[in-house]
BAGU-171507 format. One record per residue (C-alpha): residue number from 1; residue in one letter; x, y, z. Coordinates in pm, 1 decimal, always signed. Each point is the difference from the previous one (the first is absolute). Example, Ala and Ser with C-alpha at 12.3 -4.5 7.8 and 13.67 -1.06 7.14 Angstrom:
2
> 1  a  +1230.0  -450.0  +780.0
> 2  s  +137.0  +344.0  -66.0
REM end
This chain:
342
> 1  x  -179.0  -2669.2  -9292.2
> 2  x  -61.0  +387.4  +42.9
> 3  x  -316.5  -84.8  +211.2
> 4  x  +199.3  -192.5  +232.7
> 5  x  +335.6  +231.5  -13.6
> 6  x  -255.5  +302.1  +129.3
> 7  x  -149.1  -227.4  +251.3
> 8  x  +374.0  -46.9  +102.2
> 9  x  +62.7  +391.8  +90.7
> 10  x  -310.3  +79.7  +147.2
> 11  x  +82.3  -294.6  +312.4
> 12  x  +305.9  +164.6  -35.3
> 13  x  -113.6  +342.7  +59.3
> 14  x  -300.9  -105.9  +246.5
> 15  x  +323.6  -180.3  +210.6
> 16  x  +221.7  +340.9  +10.2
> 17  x  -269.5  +183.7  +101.1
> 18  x  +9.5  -205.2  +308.8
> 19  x  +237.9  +157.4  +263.4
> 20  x  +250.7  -152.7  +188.1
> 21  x  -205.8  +72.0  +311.0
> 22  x  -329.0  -135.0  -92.4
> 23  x  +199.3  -294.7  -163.1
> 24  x  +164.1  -78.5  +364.7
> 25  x  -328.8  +109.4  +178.0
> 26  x  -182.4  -322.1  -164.0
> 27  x  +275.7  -232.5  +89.0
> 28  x  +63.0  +97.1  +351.8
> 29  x  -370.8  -67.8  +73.6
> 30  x  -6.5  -339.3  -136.6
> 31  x  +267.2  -98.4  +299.2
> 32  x  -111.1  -199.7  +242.0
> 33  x  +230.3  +225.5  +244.9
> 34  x  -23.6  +328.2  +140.8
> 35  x  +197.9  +311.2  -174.4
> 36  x  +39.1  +336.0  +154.0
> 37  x  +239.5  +267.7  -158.5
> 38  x  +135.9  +284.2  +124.6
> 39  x  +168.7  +297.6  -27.4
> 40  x  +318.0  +145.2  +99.9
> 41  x  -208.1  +154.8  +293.2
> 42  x  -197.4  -322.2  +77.0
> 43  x  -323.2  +135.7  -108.3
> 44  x  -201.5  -230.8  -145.9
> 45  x  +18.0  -16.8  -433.4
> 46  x  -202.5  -355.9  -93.1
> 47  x  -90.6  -260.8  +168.7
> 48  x  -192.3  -288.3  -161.4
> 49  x  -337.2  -189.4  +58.2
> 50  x  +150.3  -269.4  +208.7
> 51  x  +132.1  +271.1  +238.7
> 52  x  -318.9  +198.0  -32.3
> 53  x  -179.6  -291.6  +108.9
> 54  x  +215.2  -62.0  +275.1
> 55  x  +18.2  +345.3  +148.1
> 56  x  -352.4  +121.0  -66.6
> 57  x  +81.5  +336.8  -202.2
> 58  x  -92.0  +72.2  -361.9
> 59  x  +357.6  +163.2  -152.0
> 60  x  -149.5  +294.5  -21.6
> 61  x  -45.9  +9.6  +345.1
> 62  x  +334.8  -91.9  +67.7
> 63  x  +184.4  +172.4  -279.9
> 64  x  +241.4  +261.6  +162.2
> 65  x  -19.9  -109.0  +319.6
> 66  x  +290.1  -108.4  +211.3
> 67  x  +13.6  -360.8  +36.5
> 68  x  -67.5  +10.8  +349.0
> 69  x  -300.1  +144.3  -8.6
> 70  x  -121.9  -288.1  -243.8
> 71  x  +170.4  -309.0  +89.4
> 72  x  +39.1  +59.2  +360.4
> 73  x  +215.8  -345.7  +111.7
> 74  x  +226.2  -50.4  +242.4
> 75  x  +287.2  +65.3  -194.0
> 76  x  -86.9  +367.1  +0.1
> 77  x  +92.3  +51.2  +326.4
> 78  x  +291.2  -209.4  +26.8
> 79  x  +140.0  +199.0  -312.7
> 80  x  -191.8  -37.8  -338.3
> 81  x  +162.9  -225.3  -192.8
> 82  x  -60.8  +152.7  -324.1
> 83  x  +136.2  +346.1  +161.9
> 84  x  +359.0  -147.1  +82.8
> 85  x  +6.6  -182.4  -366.1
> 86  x  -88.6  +350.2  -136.4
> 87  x  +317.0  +172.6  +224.7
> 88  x  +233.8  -319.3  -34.4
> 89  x  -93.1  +5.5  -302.5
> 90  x  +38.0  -430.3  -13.0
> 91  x  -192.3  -259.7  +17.5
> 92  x  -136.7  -87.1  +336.7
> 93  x  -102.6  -355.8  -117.6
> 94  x  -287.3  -161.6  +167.1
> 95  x  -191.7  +63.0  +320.0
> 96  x  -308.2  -92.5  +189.5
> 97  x  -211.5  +229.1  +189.0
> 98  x  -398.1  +24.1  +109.2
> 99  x  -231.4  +323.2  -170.0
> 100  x  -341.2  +93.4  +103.7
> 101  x  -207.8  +94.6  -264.5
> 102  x  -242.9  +286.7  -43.5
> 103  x  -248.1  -219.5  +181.0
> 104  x  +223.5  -81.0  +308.8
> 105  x  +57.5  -334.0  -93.8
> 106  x  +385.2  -188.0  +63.7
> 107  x  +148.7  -140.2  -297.0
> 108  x  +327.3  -129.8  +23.4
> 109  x  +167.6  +11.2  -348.7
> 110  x  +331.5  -88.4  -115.9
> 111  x  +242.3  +123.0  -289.2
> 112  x  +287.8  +174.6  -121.2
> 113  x  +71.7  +392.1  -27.8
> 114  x  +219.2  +143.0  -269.2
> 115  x  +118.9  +358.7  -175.2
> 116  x  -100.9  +122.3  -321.3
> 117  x  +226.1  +175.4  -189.7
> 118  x  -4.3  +200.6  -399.8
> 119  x  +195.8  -60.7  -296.2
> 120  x  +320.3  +145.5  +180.4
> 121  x  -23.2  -176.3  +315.4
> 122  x  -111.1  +290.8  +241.3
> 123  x  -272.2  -125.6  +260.0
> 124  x  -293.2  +154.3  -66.0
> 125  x  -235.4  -260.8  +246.2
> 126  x  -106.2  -283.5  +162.3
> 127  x  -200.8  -324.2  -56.8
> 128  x  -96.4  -265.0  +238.0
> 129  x  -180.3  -353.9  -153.3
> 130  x  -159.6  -186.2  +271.8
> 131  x  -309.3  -252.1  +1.5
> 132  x  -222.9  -100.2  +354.2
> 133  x  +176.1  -267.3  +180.7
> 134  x  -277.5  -30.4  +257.3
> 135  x  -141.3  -303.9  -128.5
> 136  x  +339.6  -182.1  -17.3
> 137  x  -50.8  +46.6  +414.7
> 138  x  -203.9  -200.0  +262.8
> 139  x  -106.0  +84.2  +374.6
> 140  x  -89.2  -317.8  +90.0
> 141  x  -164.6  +225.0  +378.6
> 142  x  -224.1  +273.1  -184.8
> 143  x  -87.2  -270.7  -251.0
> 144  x  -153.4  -185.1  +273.7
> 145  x  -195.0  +331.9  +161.9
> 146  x  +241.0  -27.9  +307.6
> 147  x  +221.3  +290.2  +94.6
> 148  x  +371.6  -56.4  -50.2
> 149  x  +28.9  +96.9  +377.2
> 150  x  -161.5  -184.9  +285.7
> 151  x  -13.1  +249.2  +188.7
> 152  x  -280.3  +177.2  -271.4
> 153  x  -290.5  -114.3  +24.5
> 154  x  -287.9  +45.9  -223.8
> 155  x  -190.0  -183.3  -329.6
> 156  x  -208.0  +286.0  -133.5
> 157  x  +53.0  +79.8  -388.2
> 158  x  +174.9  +333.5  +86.5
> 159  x  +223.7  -180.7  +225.0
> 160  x  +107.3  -267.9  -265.5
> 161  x  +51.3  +265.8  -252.5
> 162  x  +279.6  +165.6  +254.9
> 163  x  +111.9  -330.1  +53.8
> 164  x  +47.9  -88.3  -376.7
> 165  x  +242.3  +278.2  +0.2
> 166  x  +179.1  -13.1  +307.9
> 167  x  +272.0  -195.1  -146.0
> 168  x  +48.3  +240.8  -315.6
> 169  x  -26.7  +307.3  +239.6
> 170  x  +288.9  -138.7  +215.4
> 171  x  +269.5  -122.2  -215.7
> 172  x  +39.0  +377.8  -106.3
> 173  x  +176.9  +296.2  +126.6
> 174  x  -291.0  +257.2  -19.1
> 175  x  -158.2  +174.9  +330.6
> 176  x  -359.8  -121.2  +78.1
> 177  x  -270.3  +207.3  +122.3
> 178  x  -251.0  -224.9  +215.8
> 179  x  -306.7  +193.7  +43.6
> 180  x  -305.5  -113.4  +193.3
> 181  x  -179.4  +82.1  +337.6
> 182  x  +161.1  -85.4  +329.2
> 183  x  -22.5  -368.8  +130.7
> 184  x  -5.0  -154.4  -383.5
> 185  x  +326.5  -104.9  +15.9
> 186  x  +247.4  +241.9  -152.3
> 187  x  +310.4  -120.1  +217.3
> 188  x  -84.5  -392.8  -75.1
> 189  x  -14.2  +57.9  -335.7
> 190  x  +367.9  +238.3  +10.5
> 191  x  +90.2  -337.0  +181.6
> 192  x  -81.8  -204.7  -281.0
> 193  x  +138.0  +177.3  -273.3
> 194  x  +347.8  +16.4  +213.4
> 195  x  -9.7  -350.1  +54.7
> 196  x  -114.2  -62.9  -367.1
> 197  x  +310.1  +187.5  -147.8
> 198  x  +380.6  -74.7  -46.6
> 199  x  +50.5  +216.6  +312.0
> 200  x  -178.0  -237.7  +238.9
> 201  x  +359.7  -72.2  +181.2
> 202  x  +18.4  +364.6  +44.4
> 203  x  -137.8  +244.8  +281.0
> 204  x  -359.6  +126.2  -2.1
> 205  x  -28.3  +315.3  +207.5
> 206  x  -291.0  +183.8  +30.5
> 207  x  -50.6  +368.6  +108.6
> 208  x  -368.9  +114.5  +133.3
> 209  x  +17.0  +366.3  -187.0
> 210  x  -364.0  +42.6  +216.0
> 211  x  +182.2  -6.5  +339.6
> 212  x  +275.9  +205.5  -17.3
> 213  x  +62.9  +386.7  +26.3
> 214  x  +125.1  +128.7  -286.4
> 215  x  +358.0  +86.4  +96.0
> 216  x  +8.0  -356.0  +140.3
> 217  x  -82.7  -153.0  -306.0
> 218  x  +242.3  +175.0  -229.6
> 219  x  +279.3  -179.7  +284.5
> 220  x  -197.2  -302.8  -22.2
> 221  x  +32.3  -40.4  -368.7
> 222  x  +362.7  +131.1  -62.5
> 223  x  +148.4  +15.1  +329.1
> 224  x  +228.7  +291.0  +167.7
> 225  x  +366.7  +91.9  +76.2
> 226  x  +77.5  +97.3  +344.9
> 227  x  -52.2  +294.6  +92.9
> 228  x  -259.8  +118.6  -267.7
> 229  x  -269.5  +92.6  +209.9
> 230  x  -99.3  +21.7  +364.8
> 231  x  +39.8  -355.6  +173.5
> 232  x  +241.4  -160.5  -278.6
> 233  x  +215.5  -125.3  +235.0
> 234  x  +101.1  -254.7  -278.1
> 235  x  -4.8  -89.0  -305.5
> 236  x  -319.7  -206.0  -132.1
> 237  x  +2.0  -229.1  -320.7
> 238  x  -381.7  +66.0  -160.2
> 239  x  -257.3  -269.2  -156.0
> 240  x  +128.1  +81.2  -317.9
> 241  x  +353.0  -108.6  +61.0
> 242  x  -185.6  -297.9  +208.3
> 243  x  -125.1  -150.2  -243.5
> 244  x  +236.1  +46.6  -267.3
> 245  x  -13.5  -293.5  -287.0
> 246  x  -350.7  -65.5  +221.6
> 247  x  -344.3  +144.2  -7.0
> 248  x  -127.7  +294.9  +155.5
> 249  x  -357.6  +5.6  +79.7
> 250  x  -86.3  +354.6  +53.3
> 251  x  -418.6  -40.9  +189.6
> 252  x  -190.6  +282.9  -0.3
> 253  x  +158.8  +217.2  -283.5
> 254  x  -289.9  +232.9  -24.7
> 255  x  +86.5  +137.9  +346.3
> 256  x  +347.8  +184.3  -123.2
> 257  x  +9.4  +342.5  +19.4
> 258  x  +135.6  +167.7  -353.7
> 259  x  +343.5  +87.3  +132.9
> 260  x  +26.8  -373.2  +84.3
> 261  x  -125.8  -53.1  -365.5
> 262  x  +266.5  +176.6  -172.4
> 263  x  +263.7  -195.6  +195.0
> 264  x  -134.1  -357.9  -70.6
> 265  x  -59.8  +115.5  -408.6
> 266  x  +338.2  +76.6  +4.1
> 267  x  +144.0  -330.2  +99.0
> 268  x  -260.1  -223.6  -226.1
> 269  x  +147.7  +228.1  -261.1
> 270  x  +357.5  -27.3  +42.1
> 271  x  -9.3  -311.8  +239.4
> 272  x  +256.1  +156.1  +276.3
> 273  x  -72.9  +269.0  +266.5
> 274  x  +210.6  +198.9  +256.6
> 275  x  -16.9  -27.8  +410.5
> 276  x  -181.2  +268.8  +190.0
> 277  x  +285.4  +226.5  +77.1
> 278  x  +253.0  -155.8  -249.0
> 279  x  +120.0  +89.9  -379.8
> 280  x  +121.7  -342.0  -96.1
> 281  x  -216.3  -173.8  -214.1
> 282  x  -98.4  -381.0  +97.0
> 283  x  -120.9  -194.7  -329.5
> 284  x  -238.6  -289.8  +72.3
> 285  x  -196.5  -287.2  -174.5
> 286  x  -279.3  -41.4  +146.1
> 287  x  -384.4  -124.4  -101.1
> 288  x  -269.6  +272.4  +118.4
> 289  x  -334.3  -121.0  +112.1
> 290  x  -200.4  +227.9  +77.0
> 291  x  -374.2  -35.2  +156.4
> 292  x  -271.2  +274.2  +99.5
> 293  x  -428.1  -17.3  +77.8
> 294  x  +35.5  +345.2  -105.2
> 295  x  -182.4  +127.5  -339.3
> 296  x  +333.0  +160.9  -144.8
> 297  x  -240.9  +150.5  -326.2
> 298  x  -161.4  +162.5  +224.3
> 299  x  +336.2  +143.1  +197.4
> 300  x  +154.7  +98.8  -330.2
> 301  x  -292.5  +227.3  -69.1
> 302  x  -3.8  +133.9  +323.5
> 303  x  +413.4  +107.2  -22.9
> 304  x  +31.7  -270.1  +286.3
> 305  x  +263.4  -300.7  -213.0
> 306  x  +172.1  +90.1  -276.7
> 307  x  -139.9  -159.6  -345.1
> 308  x  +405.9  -83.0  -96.7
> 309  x  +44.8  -205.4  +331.8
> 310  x  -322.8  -183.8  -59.7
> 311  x  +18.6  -96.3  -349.1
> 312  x  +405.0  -98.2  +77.1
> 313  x  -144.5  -186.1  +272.8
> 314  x  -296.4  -191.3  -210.9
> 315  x  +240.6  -187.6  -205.0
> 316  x  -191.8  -300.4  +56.7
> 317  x  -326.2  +86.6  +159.4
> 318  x  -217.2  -251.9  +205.1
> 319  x  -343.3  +73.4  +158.3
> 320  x  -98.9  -219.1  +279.9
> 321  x  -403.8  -12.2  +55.9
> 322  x  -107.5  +24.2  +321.5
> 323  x  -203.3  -325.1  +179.9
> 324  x  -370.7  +132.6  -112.3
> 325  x  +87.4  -38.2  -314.0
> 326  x  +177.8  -322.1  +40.6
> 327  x  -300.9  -188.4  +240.7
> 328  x  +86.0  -338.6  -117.3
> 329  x  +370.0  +17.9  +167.8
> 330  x  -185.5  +37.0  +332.4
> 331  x  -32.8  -306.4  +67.1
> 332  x  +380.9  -95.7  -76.7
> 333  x  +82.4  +309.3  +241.8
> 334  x  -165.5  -239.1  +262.5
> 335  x  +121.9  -291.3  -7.2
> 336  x  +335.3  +158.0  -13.6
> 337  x  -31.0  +164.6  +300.3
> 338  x  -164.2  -258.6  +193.2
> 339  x  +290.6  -224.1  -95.2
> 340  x  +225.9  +238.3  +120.6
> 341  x  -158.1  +77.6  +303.9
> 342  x  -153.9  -343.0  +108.6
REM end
C-alpha cells in the first residue's frame, strides 16, 4: 500500500503547487464567452482567449491598458459600463453594445458587467462576460448586395462591405467619421445611417464647416445671446440645440480652424456647450456625423486638426472609394440618372 500512499502525496503536492491563478486561468479559457477583468482603475488585468480572439490583442498587448483603448465599443462613450459598476460599486446587469476590433471590424456582443470584490467586501474591480451576438442577427438588404438606402447606389465589394455594416453602425450612439473624396457620397451615406437608426423621427441638420467664416461657424454650431457681438440683434438657437435627440452631420470637418477644434472637443466630451456670448450651459443629445475629402493624417502632422478631435471623431470610421475604383457601379450611376432625368 506504501507505493500507492506515496503516489497519493505527490498528486497532492503536484496539485498545490498549482496557483489559484493558473488554476482559474485554464478554466476561464475553456468558456465559450468572452472575460475581461479589471482593475479598480479600469486598466486591463486578464482577459481570456475568447476575448482575445474577438478583439484582436494578445494580453500582453492589452495588459495595463485602459479598457478603452482595447475594447473600444460604443458603450465607452456613452459611459463605460464596467467604469460605473466599479464607482456604484453594483451590479449593472446585462447590456448590449457594438466593439470594433483591432482590425476595424463591428461586432456587436452582448452580456452582463459586474464588481469584484476581496475577502472583506471592498471593490477592488470590474468584470464584464459577454459572447458575439452578431450571428443571432440578419440584414436581409446587405445580405442581398443592395444598400439599405435607395438613395445609395452602388454593387462593388467595398460598397457591400459598408453596407453590411450600416445597420450595426447606426443603431449606436458613437460619432462617425465618413472620409472619402468629394462627390462619393458622404452626405447620402450620413442620410442613411440617420434614417437607419432609432433617431430616424428626429431632425437631421447639417452644417457645411467648408463655407463658413470662422466666427460664423462657432454661432452656427452653438448659437448666440443678443447682444454678444456686432449685429446680434437677437438671440439665435445653434445646430447643436437643432438637432437635439437628432443627428448632426458636420461636412467638411477638416476645414475647422483649431480654435473651432477646441470648442467642438469640448462638447463631444461633455455633450453640452455654452452660447456665443452666454455662461449658461445648454446640455444636448445629439448623434455627430461628421464627413471630410480631407487627409486628416496628414493635417495632424502638419499642426493643422488636432489628433484628440480626430480619433473622438473616428468612433466608427467608414472610407468611401471613389468611382475609379468602383467602375462596375458606372453603369448603375446611368441608368439612375437617365431615369431621373428622362
Amino acid at each position: 500500500m506504501e507505493p500507492k500512499n506515496k503516489q497519493n502525496r505527490t498528486d497532492q503536492e503536484n496539485l498545490s503547487a498549482w496557483s489559484t491563478e493558473a488554476i482559474a486561468t485554464i478554466i476561464l479559457d475553456f468558456l465559450a464567452d468572452a472575460v475581461v477583468m479589471v482593475g479598480p482603475d479600469a486598466h486591463i488585468q486578464y482577459f481570456n482567449k475568447v476575448a482575445q480572439g474577438l478583439l484582436g490583442y494578445s494580453l500582453g498587448e492589452a495588459k495595463g491598458r485602459h479598457c478603452a483603448q482595447v475594447m473600444c465599443c460604443d458603450a465607452c462613450y456613452d459611459g463605460c459600463l464596467i467604469e460605473r459598476s466599479i464607482q456604484k460599486e453594483e451590479n449593472l446587469g446585462q447590456f448590449e453594445t457594438v466593439l470594433r476590433s483591432r482590425d476595424g471590424k463591428l461586432v456587436t456582443i452582448g452580456g452582463y458587467s459586474t464588481v469584484i470584490r476581496d475577502r472583506a467586501g471592498k471593490v477592488i474591480g470590474g468584470l464584464q462576460v459577454f459572447r458575439d451576438t452578431s450571428q443571432m442577427r440578419t440584414f436581409s438588404e446587405p445580405l442581398k448586395g443592395k444598400s439599405p438606402v435607395t438613395h445609395v447606389i452602388g454593387k462593388n465589394h467595398k460598397m457591400r462591405e459598408i453596407y453590411e455594416i450600416l445597420p450595426e453602425i447606426a443603431k449606436t450612439k458613437s460619432t462617425v467619421l465618413i472620409e472619402g473624396e468629394s462627390g462619393t457620397g458622404k452626405e447620402l451615406l450620413a442620410h442613411a445611417i440617420h434614417q437607419l437608426s432609432p433617431r430616424r423621427d428626429k431632425p437631421f441638420i447639417r452644417v457645411n464647416c467648408g463655407a463658413l467664416a470662422e466666427g460664423i461657424l462657432e454661432s452656427e454650431l452653438f448659437g448666440h445671446v443678443k447682444g454678444a457681438f456686432t449685429g446680434a440683434i437677437a438671440t439665435k438657437i445653434g445646430r447643436f440645440e437643432l438637432a437635439d435627440t437628432g443627428t448632426l452631420f458636420l461636412d467638411e470637418i477638416g476645414d475647422i480652424s483649431l480654435s473651432t477644434q477646441v470648442k467642438l472637443l469640448r462638447v463631444l466630451q461633455e455633450v453640452e456647450f455654452e452660447r456665443v456670448g452666454d455662461t449658461k450651459r445648454i446640455k444636448v443629445d445629439v448623434r455627430v456625423i461628421a464627413a471630410t475629402h480631407k487627409d486628416l493624417i496628414k493635417a495632424i502632422q502638419e499642426g493643422e486638426f488636432r489628433s484628440d478631435l480626430y480619433y473622438r471623431l473616428r468612433v466608427m470610421p467608414i472610407h468611401l472609394p471613389p468611382l475609379r475604383e468602383r467602375k462596375e457601379d458606372i453603369h448603375l450611376l446611368i441608368n439612375h440618372f437617365l431615369a431621373n432625368f428622362n
